[in-house]
N, C-alpha and C positions, 0 to 999 in steps of 0.2 A: 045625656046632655052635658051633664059636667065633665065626660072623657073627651067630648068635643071641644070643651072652651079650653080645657086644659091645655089638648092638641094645639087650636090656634093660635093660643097665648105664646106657648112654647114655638111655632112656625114663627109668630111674629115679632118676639124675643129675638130671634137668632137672623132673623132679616136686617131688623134694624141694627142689629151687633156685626154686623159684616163691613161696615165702613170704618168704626172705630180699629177692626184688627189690619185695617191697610198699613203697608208700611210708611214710611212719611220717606219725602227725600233728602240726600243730608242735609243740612242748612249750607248756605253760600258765603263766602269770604265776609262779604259784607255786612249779613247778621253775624258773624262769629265775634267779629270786630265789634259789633252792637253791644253785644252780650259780654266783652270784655271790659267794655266802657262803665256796663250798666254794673256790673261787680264790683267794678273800681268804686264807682260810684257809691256803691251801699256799705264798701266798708269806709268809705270816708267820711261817710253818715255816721257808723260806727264811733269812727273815732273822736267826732262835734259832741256824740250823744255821751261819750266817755269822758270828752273834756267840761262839758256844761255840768255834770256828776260830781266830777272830783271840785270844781269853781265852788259848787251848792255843799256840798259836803265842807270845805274849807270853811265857808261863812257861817254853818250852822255850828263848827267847833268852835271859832271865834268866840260867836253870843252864845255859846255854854258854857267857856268858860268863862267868859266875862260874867253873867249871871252868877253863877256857882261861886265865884271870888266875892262879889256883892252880896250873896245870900245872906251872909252870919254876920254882917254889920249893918241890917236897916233898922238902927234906932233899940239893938238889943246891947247889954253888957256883953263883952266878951268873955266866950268860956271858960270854962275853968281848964279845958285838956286843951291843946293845940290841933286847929284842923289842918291834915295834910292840905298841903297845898297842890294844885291841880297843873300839872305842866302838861302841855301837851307831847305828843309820841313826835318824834320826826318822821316826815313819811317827804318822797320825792314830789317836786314841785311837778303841778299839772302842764303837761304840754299840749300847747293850741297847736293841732293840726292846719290850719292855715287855708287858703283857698284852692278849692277842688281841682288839680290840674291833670288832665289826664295825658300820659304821654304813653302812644301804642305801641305794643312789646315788638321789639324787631327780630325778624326771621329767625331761626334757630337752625335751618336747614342750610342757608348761608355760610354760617360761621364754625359750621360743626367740622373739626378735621376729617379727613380721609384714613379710613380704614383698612388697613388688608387685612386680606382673608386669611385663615390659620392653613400651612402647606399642604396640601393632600398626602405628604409623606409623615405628619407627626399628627395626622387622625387617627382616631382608635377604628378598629376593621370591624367590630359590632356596631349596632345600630346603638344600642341603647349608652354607649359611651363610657362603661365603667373604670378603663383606664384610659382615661382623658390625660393628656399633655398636661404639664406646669402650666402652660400657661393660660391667659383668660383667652378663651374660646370668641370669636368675631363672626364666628361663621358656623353652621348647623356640621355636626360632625360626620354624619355619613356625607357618599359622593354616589355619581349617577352610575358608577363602575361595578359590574355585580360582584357580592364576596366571594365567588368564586373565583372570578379572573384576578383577583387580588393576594389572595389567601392561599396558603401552597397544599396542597393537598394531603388530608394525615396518612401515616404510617399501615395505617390497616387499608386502608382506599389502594394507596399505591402497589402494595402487593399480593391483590386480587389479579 
């Protein structure tokens, strides 16, 4: 009885997990452009949530130091040692990010120069590329030409 529910559990486990392992298809221009917005978005939330910190932080150093400077004169004689006195640290003024404007990132594929390809005469004749040309590589090192038809044939081959 229990190898049976076991069984079924496991058939009906693996049923229902058959639509989760679907593949999805890619998302469209449209959501990508959504989801670029929606990021912008969140770090600009970010940066409100960053600036309303540093405003709150500012105003709590104020009235602490304000306090602290008032502490040792409500109605007492003055020390006898001298209290340091409390300067605040410099630190850079808060910047308001300002209101949310999203402006969409423009094509990259547009603007990208044009490439050539590195000559088929200064490829390396192995695949794996170990003696690669100076320069940067634009293009995959082997070619569709077998290393035979390329490569001159060694010394012991030829005088068979």
């Amino acid at each position: 009885m229990n190898k049976q529910l076991l069984a079924l559990g496991l058939l009906t486990g693996s049923l229902l997990a058959l639509p989760a392992m679907a593949k999805l298809p890619p998302p469209s221009d449209e959501a990508k452009a959504k989801a670029a917005e929606v990021a912008a978005k969140a770090a600009w939330t970010d940066k409100v949530g960053s600036f309303q910190l540093c405003r709150t932080m500012d105003k709590v150093a104020v009235r602490y130091l304000a306090e602290a400077g008032n502490a040792g004169n409500a109605g007492k004689p003055s020390p006898p040692t001298p209290t340091p006195t409390l300067t605040p640290t410099p630190t850079p003024p808060c910047a308001d990010p300002g209101p949310f404007v999203y402006a969409p990132p423009v094509a990259i594929a547009a603007t990208a120069p044009a490439t050539t390809p590195t000559p088929p005469s200064s490829k390396p004749l192995e695949s794996a590329g170990a003696h690669s040309p100076p320069g940067n590589a634009v293009s995959p090192p082997n070619t569709k030409t077998p290393a035979a038809a390329t490569a001159p044939a060694p010394a012991a081959a030829q005088k068979k």
